[in-house]
MIVEX-516406 format. One line per 4 residues: number of its first residue (from 1); their letters; for each residue x negated, y, z negated of N, C-alpha, C. Coordinates in steps of 0.02 Angstrom, whole numbers, plus 32768, in hexadecimal, padded with zeros to 4 digits. Each point is the difference from the previous one (the first is absolute). Layout:
BEGIN
NUM = a = X/Y/Z/X/Y/Z/X/Y/Z; ...
//
This chain:
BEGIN
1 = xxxx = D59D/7D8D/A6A1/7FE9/7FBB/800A/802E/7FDD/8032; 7FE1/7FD7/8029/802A/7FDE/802F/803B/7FC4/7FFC; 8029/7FF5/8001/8038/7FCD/8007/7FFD/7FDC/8029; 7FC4/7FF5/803F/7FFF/7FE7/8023/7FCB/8014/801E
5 = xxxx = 7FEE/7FB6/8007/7FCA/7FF2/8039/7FFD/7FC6/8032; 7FFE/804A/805E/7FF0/7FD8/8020/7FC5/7FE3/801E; 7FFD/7FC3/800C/7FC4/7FF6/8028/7FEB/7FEB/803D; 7FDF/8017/8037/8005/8005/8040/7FC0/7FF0/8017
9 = xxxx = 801C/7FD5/8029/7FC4/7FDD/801A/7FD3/8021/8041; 7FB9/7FE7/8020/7FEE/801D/804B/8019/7FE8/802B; 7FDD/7FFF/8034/8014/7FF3/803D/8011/7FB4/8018; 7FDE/7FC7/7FC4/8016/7FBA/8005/8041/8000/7FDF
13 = xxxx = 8024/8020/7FEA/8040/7FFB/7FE3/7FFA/7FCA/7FDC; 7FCA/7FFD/7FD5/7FFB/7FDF/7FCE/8024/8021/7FB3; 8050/7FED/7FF7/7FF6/800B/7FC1/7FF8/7FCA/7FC3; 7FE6/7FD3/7FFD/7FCD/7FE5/7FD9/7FE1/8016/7FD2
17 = xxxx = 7FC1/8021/8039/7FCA/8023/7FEE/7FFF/802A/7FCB; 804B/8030/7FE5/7FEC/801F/7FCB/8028/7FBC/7FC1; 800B/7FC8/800E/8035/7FD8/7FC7/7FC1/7FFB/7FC1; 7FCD/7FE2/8013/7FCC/8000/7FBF/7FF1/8031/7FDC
21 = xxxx = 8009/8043/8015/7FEF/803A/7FCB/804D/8003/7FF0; 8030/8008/8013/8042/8002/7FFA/801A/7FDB/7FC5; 7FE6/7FB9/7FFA/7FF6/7FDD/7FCF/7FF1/800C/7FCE; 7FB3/8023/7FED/7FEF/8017/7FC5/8018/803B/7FE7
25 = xxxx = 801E/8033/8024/8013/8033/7FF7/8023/8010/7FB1; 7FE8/800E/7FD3/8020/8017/7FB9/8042/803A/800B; 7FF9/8027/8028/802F/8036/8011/804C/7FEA/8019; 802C/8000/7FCC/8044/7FF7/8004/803E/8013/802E
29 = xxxx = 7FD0/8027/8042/802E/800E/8040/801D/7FCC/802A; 8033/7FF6/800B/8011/7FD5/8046/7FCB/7FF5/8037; 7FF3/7FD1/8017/7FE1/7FE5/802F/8015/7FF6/805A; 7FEA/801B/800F/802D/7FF9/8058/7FB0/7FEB/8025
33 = xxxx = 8012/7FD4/8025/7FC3/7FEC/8045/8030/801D/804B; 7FE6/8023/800E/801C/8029/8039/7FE3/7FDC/802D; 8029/7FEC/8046/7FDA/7FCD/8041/8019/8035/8040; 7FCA/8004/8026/8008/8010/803C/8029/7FD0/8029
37 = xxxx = 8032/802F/802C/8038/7FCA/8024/7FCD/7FF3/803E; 7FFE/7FC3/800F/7FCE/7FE0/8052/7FAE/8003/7FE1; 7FFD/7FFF/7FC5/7FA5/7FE8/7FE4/800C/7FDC/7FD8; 7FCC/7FCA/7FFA/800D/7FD4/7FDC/8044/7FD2/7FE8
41 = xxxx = 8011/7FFB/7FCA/8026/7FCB/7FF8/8048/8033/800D; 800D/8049/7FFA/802B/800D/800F/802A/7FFA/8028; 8038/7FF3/801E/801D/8004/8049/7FFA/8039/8030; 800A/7FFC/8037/8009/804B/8029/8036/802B/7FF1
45 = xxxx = 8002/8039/8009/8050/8024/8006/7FF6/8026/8030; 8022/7FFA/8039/7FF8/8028/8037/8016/804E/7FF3; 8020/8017/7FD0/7FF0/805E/7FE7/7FB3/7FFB/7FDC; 7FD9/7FE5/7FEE/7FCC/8003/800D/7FCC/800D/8033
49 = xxxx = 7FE6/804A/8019/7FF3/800F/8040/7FB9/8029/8003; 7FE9/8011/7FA0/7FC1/8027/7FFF/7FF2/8000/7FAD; 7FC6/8020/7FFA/7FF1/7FFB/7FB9/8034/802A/7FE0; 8011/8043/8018/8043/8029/7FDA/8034/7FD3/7FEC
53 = xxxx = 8012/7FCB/802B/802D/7FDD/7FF2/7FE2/7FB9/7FAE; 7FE1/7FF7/800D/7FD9/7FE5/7FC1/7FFC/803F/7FCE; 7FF5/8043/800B/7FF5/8020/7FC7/804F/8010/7FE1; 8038/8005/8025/8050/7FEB/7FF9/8007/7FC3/7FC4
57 = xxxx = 7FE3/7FB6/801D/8022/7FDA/7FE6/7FE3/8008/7FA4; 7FC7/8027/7FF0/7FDA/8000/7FBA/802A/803B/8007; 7FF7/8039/8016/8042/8039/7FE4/8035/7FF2/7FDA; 8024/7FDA/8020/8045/7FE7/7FF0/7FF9/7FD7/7FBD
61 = xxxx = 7FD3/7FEE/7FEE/7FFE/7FDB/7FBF/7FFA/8035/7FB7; 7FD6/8038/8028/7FF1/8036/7FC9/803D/800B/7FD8; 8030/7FEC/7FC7/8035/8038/7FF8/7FEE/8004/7FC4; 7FC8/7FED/7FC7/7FF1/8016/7FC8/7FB6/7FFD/8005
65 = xxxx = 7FDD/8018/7FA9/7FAA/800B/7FFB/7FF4/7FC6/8037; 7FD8/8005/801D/7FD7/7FBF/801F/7FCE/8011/8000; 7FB5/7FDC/800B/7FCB/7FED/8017/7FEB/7FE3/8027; 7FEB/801B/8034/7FF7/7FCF/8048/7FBF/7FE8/8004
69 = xxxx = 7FE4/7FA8/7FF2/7FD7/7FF4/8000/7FD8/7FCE/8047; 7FCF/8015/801D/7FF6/8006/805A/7FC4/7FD7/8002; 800C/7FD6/8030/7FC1/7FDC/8012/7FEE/802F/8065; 7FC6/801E/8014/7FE3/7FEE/8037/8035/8020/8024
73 = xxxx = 801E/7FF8/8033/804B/8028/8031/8022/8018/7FCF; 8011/7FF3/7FD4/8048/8001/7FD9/7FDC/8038/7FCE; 7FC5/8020/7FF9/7FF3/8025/7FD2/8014/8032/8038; 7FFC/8015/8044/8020/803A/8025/8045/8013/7FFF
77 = xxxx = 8010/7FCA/8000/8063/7FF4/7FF4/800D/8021/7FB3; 7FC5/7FEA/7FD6/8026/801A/7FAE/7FEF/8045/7FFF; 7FC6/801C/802E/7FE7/8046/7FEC/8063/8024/801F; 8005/7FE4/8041/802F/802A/8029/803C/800C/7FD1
81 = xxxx = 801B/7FAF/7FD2/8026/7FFB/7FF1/8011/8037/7FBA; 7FB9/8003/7FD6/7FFD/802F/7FD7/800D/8047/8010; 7FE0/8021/8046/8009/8032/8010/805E/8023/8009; 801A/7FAE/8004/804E/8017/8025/800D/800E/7FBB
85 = xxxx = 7FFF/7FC9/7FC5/8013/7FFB/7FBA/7FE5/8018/7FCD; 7FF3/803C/8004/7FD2/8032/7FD6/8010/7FEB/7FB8; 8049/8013/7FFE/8018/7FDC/7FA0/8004/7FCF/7FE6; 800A/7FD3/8031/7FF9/7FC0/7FEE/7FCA/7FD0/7FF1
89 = xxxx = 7FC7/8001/8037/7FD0/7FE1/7FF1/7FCE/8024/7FC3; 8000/7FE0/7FE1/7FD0/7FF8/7FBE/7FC1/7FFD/8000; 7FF6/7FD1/8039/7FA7/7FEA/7FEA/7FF9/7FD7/803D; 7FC4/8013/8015/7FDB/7FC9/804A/7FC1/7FCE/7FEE
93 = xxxx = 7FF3/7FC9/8023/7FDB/7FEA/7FF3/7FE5/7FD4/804C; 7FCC/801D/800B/7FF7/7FFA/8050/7FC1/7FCC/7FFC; 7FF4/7FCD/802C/7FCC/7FCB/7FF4/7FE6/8012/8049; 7FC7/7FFC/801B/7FD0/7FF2/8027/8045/801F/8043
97 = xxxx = 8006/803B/800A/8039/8013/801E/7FCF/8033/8042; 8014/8015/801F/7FF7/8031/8032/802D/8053/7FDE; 8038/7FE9/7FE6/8023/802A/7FF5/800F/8048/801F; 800E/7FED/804D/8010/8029/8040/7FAE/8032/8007
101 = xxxx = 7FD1/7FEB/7FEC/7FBA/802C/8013/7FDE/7FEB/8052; 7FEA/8019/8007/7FCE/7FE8/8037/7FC9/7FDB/7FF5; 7FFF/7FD1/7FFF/7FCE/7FC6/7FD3/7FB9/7FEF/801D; 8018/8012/804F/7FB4/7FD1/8029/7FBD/8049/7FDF
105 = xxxx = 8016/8042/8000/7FC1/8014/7FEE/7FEF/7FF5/7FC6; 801B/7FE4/7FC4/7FEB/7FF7/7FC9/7FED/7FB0/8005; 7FED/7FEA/8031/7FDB/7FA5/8001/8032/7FDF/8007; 8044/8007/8009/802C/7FB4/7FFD/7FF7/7FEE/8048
109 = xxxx = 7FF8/7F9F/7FF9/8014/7FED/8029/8034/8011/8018; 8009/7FEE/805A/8045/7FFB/8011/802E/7FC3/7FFD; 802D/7FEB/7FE4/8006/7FC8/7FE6/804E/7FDF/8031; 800A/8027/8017/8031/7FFE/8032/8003/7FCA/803F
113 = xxxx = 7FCD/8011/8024/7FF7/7FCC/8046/800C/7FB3/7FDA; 7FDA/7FED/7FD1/7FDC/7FC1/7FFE/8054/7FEE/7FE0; 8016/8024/7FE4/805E/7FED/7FB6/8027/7FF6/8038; 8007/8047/8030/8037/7FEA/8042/7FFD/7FBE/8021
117 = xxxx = 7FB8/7FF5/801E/7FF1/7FC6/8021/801C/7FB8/7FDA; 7FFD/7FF0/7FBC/8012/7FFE/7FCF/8050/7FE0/7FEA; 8022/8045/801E/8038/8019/7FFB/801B/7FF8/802F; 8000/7FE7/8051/8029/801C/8030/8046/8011/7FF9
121 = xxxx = 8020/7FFA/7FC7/8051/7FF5/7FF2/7FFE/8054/7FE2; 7FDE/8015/7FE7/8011/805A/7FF0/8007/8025/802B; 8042/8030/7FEC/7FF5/803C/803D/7FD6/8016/8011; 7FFB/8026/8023/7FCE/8025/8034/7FFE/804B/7FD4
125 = xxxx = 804B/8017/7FCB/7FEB/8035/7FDD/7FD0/8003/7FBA; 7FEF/7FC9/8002/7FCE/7FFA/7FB2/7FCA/7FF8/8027; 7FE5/7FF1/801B/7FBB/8006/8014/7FE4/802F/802A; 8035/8038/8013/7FE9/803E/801B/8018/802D/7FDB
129 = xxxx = 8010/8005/7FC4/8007/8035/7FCD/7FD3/8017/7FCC; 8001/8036/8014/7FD0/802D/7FFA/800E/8051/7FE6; 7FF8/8003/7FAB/801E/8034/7FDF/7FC5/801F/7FEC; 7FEF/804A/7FD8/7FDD/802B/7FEC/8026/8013/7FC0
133 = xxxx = 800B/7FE7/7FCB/8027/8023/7FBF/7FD5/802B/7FE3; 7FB7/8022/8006/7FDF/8009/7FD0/800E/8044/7FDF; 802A/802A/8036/8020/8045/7FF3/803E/800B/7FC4; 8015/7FBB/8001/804D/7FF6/7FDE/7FFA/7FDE/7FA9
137 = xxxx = 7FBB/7FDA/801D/7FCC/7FE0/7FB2/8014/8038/7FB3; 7FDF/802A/8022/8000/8041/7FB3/8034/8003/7FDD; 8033/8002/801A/8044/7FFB/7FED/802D/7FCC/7FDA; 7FCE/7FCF/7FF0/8016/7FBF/7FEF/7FD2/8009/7FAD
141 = xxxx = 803E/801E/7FD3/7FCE/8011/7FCA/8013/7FCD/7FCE; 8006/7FC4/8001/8011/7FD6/7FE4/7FC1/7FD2/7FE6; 8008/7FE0/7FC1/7FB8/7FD1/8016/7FEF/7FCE/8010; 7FC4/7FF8/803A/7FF9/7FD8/800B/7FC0/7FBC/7FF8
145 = xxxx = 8004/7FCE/8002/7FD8/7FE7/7FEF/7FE9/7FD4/8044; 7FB5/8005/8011/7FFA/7FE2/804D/7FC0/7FC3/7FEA; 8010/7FC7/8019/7FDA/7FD3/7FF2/7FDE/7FF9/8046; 7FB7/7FE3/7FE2/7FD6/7FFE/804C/7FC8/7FC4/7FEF
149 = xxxx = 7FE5/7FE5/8036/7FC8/7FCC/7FF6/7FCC/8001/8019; 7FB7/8006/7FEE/7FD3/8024/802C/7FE7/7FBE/8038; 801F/7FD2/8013/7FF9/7FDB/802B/803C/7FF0/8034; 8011/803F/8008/804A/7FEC/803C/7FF2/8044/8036
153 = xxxx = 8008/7FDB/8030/7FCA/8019/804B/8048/802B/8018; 8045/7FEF/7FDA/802A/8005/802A/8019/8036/7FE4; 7FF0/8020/7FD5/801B/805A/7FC4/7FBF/7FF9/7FE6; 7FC0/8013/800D/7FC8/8005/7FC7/8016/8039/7FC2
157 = xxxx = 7FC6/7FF9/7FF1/8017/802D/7FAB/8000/8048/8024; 7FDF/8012/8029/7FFF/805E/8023/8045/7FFA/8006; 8037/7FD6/8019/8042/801B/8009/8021/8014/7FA5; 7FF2/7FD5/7FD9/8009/800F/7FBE/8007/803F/7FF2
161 = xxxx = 7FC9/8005/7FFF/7FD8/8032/7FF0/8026/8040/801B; 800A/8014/8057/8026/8024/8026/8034/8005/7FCD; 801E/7FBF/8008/8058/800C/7FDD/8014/8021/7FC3; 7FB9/7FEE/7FCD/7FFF/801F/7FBD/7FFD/805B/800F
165 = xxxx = 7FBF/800F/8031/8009/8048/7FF7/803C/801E/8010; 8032/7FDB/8036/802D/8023/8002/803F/801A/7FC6; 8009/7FB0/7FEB/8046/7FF0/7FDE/7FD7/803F/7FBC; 8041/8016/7FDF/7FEA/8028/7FCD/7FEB/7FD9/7FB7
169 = xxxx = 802C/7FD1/8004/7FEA/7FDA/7FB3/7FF4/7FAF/8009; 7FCA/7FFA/8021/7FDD/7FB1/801B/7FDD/800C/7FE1; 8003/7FA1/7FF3/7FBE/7FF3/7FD8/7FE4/7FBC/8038; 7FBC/7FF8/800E/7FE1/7FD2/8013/7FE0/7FBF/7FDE
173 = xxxx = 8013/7FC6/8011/7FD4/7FD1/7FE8/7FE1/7FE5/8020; 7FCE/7FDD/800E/7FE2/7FD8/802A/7FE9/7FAE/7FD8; 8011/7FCD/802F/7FEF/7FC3/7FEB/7FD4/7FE9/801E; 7FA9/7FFA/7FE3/7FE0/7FDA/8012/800A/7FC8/8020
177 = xxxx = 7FF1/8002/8048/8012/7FB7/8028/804E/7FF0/8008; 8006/8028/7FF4/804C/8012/801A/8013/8007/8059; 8025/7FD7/801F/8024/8000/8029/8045/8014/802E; 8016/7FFA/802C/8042/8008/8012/8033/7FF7/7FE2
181 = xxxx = 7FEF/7FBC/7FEA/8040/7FDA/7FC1/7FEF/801D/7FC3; 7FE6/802D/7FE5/7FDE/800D/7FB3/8050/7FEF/7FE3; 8034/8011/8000/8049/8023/7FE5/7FE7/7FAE/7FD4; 7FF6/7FD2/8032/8042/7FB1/7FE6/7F97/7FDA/7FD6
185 = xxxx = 7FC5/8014/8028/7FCD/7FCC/7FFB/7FFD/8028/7FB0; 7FEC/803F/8009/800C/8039/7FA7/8047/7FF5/7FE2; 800C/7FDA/8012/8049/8013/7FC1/8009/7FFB/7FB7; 7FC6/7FF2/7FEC/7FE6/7FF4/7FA5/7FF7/8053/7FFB
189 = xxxx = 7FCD/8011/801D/7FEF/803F/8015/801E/8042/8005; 8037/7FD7/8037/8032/804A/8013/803E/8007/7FD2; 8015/7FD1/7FE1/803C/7FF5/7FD5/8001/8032/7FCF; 7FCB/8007/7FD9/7FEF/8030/7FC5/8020/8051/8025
193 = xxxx = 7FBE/800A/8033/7FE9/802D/8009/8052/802A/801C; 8022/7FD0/8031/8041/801E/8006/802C/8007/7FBE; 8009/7FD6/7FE1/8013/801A/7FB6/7FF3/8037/7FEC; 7FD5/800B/7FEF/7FDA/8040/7FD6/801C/803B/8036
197 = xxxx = 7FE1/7FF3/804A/8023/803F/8025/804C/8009/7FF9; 803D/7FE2/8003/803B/7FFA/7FFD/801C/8028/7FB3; 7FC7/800A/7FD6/8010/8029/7FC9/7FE6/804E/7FEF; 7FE4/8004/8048/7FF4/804C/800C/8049/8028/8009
201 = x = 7FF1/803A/7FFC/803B/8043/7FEF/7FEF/8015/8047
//
């Protein structure tokens, strides 16, 4: 069982976004909101230079059970981060994520142009990064639990779906009318359901 849980936000470096399920959370682990340095409310850090370096700064936190819980970008960062931390991480819980797949043939929008434009203040390495984990997936025999909303243009449920066949012990949910934000708009919803997962073996 985990001693800790972090939670990691997408690409708005919103960590917020997971505080309302975080809130309800019954599960007696430590709480961490992990912020991207130069998104959102975080500051910049100029050794900040690529997503590896974001998958570093959640590394470095790993030093007991954890559970890395991922909104959208940050569910690619927790797959990587799990892959480095085989013993340590405990349990995933990936929301409306890409989770390093190739997304446009499975229907996702590209959600990029319109966020940068958006964004002009982000590097130039987050919006041209571009990973394939799906080889390294199998290996991640931990369980996971992937939340999805059948109304978000931006991870439809086929990426779910993808991610489940890979990972060995995923489970899928889907939220009717569920969105981008499902993590924080579901959080009555998702609170349980991460509970209950967090007490898997």
């Amino acid at each position: 069982m985990p001693s800790q849980l972090l939670f990691l936000p997408g690409a708005s470096g919103k960590t917020a976004l997971w505080q309302p399920v975080a809130n309800l959370l019954a599960h007696p682990a430590e709480k961490l909101h992990v912020g991207w340095p130069g998104f959102g409310a975080t500051p910049p850090d100029p050794a900040v230079n690529g997503i590896d370096d974001l998958v570093a700064r959640v590394v470095e936190k790993i030093n007991r059970p954890t559970a890395l819980v991922a909104q959208s970008m940050g569910g690619a960062i927790a797959l990587k981060a799990a892959l480095q931390k085989p013993g340590l991480v405990t349990h995933l819980v990936l929301s409306v994520t890409s989770g390093g797949l190739d997304v446009t043939s499975l229907g996702a929008q590209d959600w990029r142009p319109a966020f940068t434009r958006a964004n002009p203040s982000l590097p130039g390495w987050f919006s041209s990064y571009h990973e394939d984990l799906a080889a390294h997936l199998p290996g991640i025999e931990i369980p996971a639990l992937l939340l999805w909303g059948d109304a978000d243009p931006i991870s439809p449920v086929p990426v779910g779906r993808r991610l489940a066949s890979l990972l060995p012990r995923a489970e899928l949910h889907v939220f009717p009318d569920g969105d981008h934000d499902l993590a924080s708009s579901f959080a009555r919803e998702v609170a349980p359901l991460i509970d209950r997962h967090l007490l898997a073996e």
